[in-house]
C-alpha positions as a printed NumPy array, in Angstrom:
array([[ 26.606, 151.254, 157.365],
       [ 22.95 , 151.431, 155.888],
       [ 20.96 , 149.152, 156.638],
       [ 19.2  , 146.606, 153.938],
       [ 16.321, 148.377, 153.486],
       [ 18.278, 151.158, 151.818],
       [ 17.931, 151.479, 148.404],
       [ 20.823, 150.642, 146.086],
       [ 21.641, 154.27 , 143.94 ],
       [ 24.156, 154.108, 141.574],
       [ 25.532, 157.47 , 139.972],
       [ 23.968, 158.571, 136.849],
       [ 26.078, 157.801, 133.65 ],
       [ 25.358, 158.011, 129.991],
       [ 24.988, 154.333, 129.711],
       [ 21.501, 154.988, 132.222],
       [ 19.918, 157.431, 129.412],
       [ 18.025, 154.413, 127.902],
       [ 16.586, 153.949, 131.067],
       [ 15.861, 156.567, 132.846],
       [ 14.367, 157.892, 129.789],
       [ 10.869, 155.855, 129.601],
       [  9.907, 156.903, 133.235],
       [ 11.112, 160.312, 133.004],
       [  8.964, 161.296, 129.62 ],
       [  6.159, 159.101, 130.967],
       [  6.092, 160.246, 134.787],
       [  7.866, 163.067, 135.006],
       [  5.156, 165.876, 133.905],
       [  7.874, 167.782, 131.476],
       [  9.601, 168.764, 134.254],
       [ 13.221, 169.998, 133.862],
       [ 13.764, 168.654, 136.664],
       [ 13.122, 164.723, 135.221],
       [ 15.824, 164.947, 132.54 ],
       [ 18.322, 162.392, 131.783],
       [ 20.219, 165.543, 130.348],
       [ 19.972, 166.85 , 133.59 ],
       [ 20.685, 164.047, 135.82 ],
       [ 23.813, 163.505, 133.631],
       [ 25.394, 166.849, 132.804],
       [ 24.71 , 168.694, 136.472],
       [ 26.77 , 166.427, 138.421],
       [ 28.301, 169.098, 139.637],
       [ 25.468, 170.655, 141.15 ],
       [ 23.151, 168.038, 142.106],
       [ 24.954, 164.406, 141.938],
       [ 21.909, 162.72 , 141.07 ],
       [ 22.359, 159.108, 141.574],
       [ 19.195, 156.344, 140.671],
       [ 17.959, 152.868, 141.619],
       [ 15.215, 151.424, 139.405],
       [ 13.118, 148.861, 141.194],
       [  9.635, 147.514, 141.363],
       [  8.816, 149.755, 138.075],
       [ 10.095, 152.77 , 139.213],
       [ 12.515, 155.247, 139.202],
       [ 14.103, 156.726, 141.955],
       [ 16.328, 159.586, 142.252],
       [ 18.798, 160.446, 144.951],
       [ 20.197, 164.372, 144.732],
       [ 23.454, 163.088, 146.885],
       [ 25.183, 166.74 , 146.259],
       [ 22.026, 168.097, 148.349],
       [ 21.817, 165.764, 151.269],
       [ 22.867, 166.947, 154.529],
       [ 23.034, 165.413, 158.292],
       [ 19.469, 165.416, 158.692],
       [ 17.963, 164.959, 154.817],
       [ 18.146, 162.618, 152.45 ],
       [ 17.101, 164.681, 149.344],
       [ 15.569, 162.889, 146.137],
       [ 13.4  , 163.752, 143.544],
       [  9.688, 161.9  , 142.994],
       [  9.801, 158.503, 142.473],
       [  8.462, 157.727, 138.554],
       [  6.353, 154.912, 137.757],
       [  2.629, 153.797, 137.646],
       [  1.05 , 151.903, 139.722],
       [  1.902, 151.776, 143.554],
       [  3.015, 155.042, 144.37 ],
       [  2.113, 155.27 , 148.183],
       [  4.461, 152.63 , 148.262],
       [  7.298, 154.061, 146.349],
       [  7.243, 156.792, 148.299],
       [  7.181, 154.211, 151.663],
       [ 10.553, 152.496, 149.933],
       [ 11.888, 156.091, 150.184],
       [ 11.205, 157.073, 153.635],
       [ 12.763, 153.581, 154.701],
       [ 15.703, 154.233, 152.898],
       [ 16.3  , 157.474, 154.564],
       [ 16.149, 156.004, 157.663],
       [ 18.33 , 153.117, 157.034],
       [ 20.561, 155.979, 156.41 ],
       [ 19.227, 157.488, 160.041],
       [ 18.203, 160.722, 158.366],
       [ 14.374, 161.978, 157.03 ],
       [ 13.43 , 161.931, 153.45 ],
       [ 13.266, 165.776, 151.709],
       [ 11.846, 166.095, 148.289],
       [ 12.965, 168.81 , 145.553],
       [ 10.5  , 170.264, 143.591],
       [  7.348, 168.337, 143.7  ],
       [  4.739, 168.607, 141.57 ],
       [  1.342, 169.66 , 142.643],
       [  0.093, 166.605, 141.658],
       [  3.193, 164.675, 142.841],
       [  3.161, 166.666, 146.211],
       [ -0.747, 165.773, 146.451],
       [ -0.103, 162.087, 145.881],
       [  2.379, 162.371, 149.372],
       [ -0.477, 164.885, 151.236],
       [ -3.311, 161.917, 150.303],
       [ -0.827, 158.4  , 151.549],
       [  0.614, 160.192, 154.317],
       [ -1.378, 162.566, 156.017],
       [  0.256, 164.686, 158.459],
       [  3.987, 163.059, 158.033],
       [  5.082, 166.073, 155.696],
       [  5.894, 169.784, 155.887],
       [  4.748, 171.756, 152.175],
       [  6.627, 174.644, 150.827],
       [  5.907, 176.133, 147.779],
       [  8.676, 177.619, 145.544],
       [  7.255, 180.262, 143.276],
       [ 10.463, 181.089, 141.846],
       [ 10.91 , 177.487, 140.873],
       [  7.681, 177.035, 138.749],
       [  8.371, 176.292, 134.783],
       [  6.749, 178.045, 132.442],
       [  5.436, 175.264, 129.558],
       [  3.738, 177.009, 125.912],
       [  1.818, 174.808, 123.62 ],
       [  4.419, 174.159, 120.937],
       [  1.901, 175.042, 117.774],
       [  1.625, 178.759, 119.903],
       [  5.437, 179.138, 120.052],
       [  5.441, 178.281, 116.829],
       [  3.637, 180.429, 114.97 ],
       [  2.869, 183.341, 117.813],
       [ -0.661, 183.792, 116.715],
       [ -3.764, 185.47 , 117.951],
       [ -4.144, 188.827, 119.985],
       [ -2.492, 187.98 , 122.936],
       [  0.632, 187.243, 121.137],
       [  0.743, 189.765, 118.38 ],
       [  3.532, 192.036, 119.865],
       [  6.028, 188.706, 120.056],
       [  4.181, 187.949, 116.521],
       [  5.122, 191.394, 115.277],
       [  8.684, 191.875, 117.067],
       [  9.732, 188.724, 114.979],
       [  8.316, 190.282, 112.179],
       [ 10.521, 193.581, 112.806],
       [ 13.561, 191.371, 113.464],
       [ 13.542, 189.809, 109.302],
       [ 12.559, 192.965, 108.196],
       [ 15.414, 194.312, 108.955],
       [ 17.712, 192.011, 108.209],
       [ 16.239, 189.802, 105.619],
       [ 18.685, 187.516, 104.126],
       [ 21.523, 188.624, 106.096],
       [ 20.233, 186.673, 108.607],
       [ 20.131, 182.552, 109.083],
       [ 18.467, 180.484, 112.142],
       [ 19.678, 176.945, 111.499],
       [ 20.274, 173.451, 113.318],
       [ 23.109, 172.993, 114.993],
       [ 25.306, 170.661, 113.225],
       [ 28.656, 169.247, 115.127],
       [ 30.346, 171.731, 112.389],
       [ 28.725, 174.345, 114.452],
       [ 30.072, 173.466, 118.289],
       [ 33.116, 175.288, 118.405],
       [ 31.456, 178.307, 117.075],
       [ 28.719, 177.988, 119.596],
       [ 31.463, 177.5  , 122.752],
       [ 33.27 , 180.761, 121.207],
       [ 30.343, 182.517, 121.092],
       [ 29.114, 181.112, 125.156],
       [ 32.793, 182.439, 126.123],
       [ 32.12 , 186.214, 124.369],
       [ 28.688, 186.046, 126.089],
       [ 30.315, 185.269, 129.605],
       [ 32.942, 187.636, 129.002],
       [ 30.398, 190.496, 128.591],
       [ 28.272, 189.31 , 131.144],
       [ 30.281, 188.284, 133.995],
       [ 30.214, 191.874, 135.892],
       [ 26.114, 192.071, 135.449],
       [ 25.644, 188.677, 137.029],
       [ 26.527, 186.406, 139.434],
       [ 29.656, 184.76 , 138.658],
       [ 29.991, 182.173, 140.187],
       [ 26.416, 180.491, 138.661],
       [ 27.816, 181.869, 134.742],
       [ 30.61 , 179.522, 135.331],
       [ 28.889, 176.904, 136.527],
       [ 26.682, 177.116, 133.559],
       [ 29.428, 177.741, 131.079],
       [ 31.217, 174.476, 132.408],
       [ 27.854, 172.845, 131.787],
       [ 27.521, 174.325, 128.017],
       [ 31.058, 173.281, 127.332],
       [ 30.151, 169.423, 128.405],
       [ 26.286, 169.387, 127.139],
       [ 28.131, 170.538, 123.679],
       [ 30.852, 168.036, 123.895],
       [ 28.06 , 165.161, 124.024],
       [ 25.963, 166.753, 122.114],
       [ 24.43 , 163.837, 119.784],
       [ 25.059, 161.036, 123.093],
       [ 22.639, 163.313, 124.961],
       [ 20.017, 163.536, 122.573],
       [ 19.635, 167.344, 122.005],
       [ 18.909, 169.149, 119.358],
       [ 19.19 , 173.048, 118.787],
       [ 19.388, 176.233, 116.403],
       [ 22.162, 178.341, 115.27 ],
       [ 21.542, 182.384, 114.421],
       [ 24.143, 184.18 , 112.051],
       [ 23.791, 187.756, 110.927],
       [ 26.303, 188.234, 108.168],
       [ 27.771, 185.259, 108.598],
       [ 28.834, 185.908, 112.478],
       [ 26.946, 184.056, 115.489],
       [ 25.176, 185.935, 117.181],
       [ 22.838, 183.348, 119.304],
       [ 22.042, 180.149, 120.04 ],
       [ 20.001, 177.511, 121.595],
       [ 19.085, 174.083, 122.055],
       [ 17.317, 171.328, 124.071],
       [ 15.969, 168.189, 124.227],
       [ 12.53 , 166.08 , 124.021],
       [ 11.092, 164.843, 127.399],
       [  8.148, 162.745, 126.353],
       [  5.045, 165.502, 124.523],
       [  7.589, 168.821, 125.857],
       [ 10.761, 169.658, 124.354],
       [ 12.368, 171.043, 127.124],
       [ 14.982, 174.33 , 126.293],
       [ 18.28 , 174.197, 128.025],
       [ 20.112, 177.257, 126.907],
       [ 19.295, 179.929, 125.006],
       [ 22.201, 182.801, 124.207],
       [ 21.726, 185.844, 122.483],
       [ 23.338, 189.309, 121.677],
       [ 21.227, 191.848, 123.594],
       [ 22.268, 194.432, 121.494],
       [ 20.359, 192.971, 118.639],
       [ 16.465, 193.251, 119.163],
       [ 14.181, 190.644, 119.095],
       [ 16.668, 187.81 , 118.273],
       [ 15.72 , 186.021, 121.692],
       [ 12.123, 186.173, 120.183],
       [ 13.573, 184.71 , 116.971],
       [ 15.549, 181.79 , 118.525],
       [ 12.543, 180.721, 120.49 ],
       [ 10.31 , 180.503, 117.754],
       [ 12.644, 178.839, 115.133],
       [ 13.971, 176.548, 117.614],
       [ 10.351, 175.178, 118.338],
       [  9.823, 174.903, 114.349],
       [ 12.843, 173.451, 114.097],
       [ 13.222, 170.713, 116.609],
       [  9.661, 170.37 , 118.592],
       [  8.512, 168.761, 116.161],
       [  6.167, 165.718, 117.482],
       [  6.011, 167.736, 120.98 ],
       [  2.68 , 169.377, 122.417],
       [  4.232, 171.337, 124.738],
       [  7.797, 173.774, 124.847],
       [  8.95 , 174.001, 128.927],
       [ 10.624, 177.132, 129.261],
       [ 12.04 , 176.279, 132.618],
       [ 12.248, 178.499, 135.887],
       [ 12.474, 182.339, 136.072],
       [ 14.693, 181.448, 139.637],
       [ 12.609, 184.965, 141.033],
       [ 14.113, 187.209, 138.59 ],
       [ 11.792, 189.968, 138.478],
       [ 12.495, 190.675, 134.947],
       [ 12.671, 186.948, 133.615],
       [  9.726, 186.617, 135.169],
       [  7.631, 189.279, 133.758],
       [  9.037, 188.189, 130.153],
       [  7.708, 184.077, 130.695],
       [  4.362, 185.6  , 131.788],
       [  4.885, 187.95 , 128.702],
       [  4.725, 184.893, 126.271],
       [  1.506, 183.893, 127.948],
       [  2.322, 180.054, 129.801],
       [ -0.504, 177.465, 128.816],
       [  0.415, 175.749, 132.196],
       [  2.807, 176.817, 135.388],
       [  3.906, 173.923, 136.655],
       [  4.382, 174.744, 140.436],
       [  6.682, 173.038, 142.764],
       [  7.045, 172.382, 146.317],
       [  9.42 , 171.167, 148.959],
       [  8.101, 168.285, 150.679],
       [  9.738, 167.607, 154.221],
       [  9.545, 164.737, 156.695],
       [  8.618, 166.125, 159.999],
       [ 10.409, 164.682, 162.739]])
């Protein structure tokens, strides 16, 4: 059995959403990572469970622990951090394990480096830095450095001109959007890893099936009346953060389309779109540095030595 010092996480439900949101949007740096959607609809993957105490949020990734790690995510809040991240390293070893942190910020990982010097092991994780656009640029792709996305978009509605629609997604449109995710798998399943498409179609199927509960908000593409594409996301704090994005490859430039009509569409209010990770595809990669990132947020892995 723990001992008392442990804290008390409970597993993230949809009645926590309310909560979790105010630290996450004011703490969590637009981070994908510090997502109520997240915490809620990757249970599978992650089985983030939280304790909220003393003003902040903590976040246990229970799916990721292991004999010798406890794994959580930074603790949120304001003031008193060296000692939110002391409440964490004593519940770890109430649990008689050492605490491991996911994805730290820079800043996050240099609040740890400056309270406890010496005490932790840091790993960057290139391939899990997310890409984040000022939302006005995404917008509207403007200026030199963007005039090939500018002009691609442009080539896109010339061509198809009113056979063409981008529109929200209304809960008239979730069945056609899960119809069109199972097409997409089905073509894609032999180019990519399987077992990660089905994890992510099993997490389309219940992000769509709570669509309004969990706050997101996303665009529809049509050409002649058939789906070909679609996205959506949600708002954490000034970045609207973009979950899923699906598109027929076959058609050019409607990636390019969806991105932009999805930030006029439903970022409004937010500085800042987060494109999330690239995950060290060579070839995502090159196409988030493509759209020219305003800020990478880095990451890290943050150990407890022994």
């Amino acid at each position: 059995m723990p001992e008392k010092s442990a804290l008390a996480f409970e597993p993230v439900t949809f009645a926590d959403y309310d909560r979790i949101f105010p630290y996450t949007a004011a703490y969590g740096e637009g981070s994908c990572q510090h997502s109520p959607v997240s915490m809620i609809s990757l249970a599978e993957k992650y089985g983030d469970s939280v304790c909220i105490q003393g003003g902040f949020l903590y976040t246990l990734r229970s799916r990721l622990c292991d004999e010798a790690y406890r794994v959580y995510l930074a603790p949120l809040g304001s003031s008193g951090i060296a000692q939110a991240y002391r409440r964490i390293l004593e519940d770890a070893a109430a649990h008689g394990k050492r605490a491991k942190f996911i994805t730290l910020t820079e800043k996050q990982a240099g609040l740890v480096k400056d309270a406890f010097p010496d005490r932790f092991a840091f790993q960057e994780e290139r391939d899990l830095a997310e890409y984040q656009y000022r939302a006005d640029r995404m917008a509207a792709f403007p200026g030199g450095e963007l005039r090939k996305r500018r002009q691609e978009v442009h080539t896109f509605w010339n061509q198809y001109g009113q056979r063409a629609s981008v529109e929200r997604i209304r809960p008239e449109d979730f069945e056609s959007c899960l119809q069109y995710e199972r097409k997409w798998l089905r073509e894609n399943l032999e180019t990519h890893d399987a077992d990660t498409l089905m994890r992510d179609a099993r997490m389309i199927d219940f992000q769509i099936a709570h669509f309004d509960t969990l706050r997101l908000s996303g665009v529809i593409l049509r050409i002649d009346g058939a789906v070909c594409g679609f996205c959506y996301g949600t708002p954490l704090g000034d970045t609207y953060d973009v979950i899923v994005e699906k598109a027929d490859r076959g058609i050019p430039h409607c990636y390019k389309v969806l991105r932009q009509e999805s930030t006029k569409q439903c970022a409004a209010g937010c500085r800042y779109v987060n494109m999330e990770e690239d995950l060290g595809l060579p070839g995502l990669r090159a196409l988030k540095m493509a759209y020219k990132p305003d800020r990478l947020l880095r990451k890290l892995i943050v150990t407890e030595r022994k």
